[in-house]
C-alpha positions, 0 to 999 in steps of 0.5 A: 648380587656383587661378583668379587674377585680376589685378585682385584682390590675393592677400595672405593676410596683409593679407586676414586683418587686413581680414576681422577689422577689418571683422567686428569693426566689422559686429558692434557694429552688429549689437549696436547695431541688436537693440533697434530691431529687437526693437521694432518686432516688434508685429503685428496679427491681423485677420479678413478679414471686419473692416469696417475692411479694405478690399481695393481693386481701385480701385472701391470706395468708402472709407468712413469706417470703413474703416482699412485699404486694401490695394491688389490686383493690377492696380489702376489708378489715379493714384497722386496721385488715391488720395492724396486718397481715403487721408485718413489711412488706412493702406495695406498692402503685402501680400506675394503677393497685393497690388500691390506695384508700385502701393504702391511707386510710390504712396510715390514719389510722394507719400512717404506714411509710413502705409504697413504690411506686411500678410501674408493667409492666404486662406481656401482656403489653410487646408486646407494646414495644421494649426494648428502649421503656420499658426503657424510662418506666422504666425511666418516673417511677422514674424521673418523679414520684420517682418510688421505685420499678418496677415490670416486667416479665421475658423477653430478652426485659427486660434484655435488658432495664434493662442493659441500666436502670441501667446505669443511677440509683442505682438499685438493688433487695433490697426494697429502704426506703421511702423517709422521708423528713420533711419539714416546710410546713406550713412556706411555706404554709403562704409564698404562702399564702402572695404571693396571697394576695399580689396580691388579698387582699381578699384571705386572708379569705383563712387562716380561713381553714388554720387548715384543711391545705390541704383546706387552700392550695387548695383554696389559689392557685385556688384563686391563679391562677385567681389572677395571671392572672387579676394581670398581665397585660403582658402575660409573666408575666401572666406565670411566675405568674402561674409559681412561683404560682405553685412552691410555692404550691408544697413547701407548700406541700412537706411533706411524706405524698405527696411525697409517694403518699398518699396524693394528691393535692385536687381540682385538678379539680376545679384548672384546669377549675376554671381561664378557666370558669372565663376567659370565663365568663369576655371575653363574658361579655365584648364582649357583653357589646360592642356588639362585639359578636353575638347569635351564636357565644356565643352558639357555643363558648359555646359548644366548651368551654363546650367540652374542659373544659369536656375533661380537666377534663377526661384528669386530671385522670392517665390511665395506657393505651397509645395510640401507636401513643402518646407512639411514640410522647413522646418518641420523645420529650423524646429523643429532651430533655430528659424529655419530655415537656407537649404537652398540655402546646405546643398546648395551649400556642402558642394560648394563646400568638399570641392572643395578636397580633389578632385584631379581639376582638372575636377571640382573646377572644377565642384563649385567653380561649383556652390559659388558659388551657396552663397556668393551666397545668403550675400549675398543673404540681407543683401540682405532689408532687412525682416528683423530684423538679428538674425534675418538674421545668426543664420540665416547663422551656423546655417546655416554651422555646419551646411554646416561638419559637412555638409562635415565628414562628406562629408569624413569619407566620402570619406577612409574611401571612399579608405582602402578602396579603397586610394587613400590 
């Protein structure tokens, strides 16, 4: 079963060229990009009972002592009236527990640039851990999102994390500046722009949003991950595809806007589910048209489909609670390579690759849907602005290299399964 559709050219050839051009030049910039990433790693570790901190629900009063204000959830106040209370001061962007929202709109607003990452520990959450536990917290918060200041309550257990944090990052008690990188985006948004439609000529209706450039980007690459896909006509290349998609995103977005968190890439949602729901769509379409399908194969394929994508889309959102036995699956990983790969890239793309050595039409179709939410986690990956570069682009080759053996072995298996049952 190949799926083709024909608003995607199939050149084995010519992709291959695109994907080593293009790969070559996302490397250098990568390369180009490491010092600025690794300098502005500093963080500061405060205590939440420091006066210089201010978690402000809108009542309080902003003393002069006060350097610090992180906004709470469900604050109500006009964004242009807590300017003139701000003086000077910074103001956190916390993750979970802060209004995020109200941050945003404040920076909109008023373009405030002392504006910082903050991550809390709150003090009922110290009993989840040990003191490993905390640091690898502690270590997720500024290397995978370039945290700028951890908040936590006083405790042996801290002290203990702490000693071991601060054997790997510049820490102190003095907020770091926000990361002010400037970048030529919208030179980067053009490349990614030329990279889609090189490989869908029809994209290139995109650039007519290309003046609300965050629309020009979100729909160049949504176009673009379903481009990579129908382009390709090898599954590797169908990954690095999705991979070179995503690194040229996140270039088209690297501004400080997004990499302090006050920008998001838009559309995630639709970049999650739109090359899963068309992938389906082309495989029932094909299946049908070959009467290689039953009824209740399409309704139950249906419902699980519909159940998977439902799950992808709750999943996309940031949840400030783990489950214990994750917390142990990650540390885990994190302890194996550092920075821990993405599990639903290990469970999806193993599917996606042994599809390709299944006879049966129907379940290779299936293992093949399932595969893609592999393939759109590779881009959504990019997609996280406030992590390093480096940080991102190590954790996808980890994490390929390990589905690569994960397929390897199923592989190995099934071969062994057949050669048993005399089937090969």
């Amino acid at each position: 079963m190949s799926l083709k559709l024909p608003l995607f050219p199939k050149n084995e050839t010519y992709i291959n060229v695109l994907l080593t051009i293009f790969a070559i030049l996302t490397t250098i910039v990568v390369f180009i990009r490491i010092p600025n990433d690794k300098n502005n790693l500093s963080v500061a570790v405060l205590f939440d009972d420091d006066p210089s901190i201010l978690f402000y629900s809108g009542k309080e009063a902003i003393g002069e002592n006060v350097k610090l204000i992180i906004p709470l959830l469900g604050i109500k106040e006009d964004p242009k009236a807590f300017l003139k209370k701000v003086d000077g001061k910074y103001v956190g962007i916390m993750e979970f527990y802060g209004d995020t929202n109200f941050v945003r709109d404040f920076y909109r607003l008023t373009h405030y640039k002392k504006i910082v990452k903050v991550h809390y520990v709150k003090p009922k959450e110290i009993n989840k851990y040990n003191s490993y536990g905390l640091f690898k917290r502690f270590w997720r918060a500024v290397m995978e999102r370039s945290v700028e200041v951890i908040i936590t309550p006083k405790a042996d257990i801290v002290s203990d994390a702490l000693n071991r944090f601060g054997a790997f990052f510049q820490v102190s008690n003095h907020i770091p500046e926000p990361d002010k990188t400037s970048f030529n985006t919208r030179f980067f948004g053009i490349i990614l722009g030329l990279y889609v439609i090189l490989q869908a000529p029809f994209s290139v209706l995109a650039f007519i949003f290309f003046k609300d450039y965050w629309l020009f980007v979100s729909v160049i690459s949504i176009i673009g991950t379903i481009a990579a896909y129908f382009s390709s006509q090898n599954r590797f290349a169908k990954v690095a595809n999705i991979f070179i998609l995503g690194m040229l995103t996140n270039f088209a977005l690297y501004s400080f806007d997004y990499i302090n968190d006050l920008e998001v890439y838009r559309g995630v949602k639709i970049s999650l589910v739109a090359l899963p729901v068309v992938v389906a769509l082309a495989t029932f379409n094909e299946l049908f048209s070959e009467k290689k399908i039953k009824y209740w194969q399409i309704v139950s394929t249906a419902i699980i489909g519909a159940v998977a994508i439902i799950y992808m889309i709750l999943r996309s959102g940031n949840y400030g609670y783990v489950l214990d036995v994750e917390e142990k699956i990650r540390l885990m990983l994190e302890n194996m390579f550092i920075i821990r790969p993405r599990i639903k890239e290990l469970i999806f793309l193993p599917m996606f690759f042994i599809a390709d050595e299944i006879d049966n039409d129907y379940i290779k179709g299936l293992l093949t849907f399932f595969g893609t939410f592999g393939l759109v986690s590779v881009f959504n990956s990019f997609c996280h602005l406030k992590a390093p570069i480096y940080i991102v682009f190590y954790r996808e080759i980890t994490t390929l290299l390990v589905t690569v053996v994960i397929y390897l072995l199923l592989s190995l298996m099934r071969n062994l399964i057949l050669i048993w049952t005399r089937k090969k």
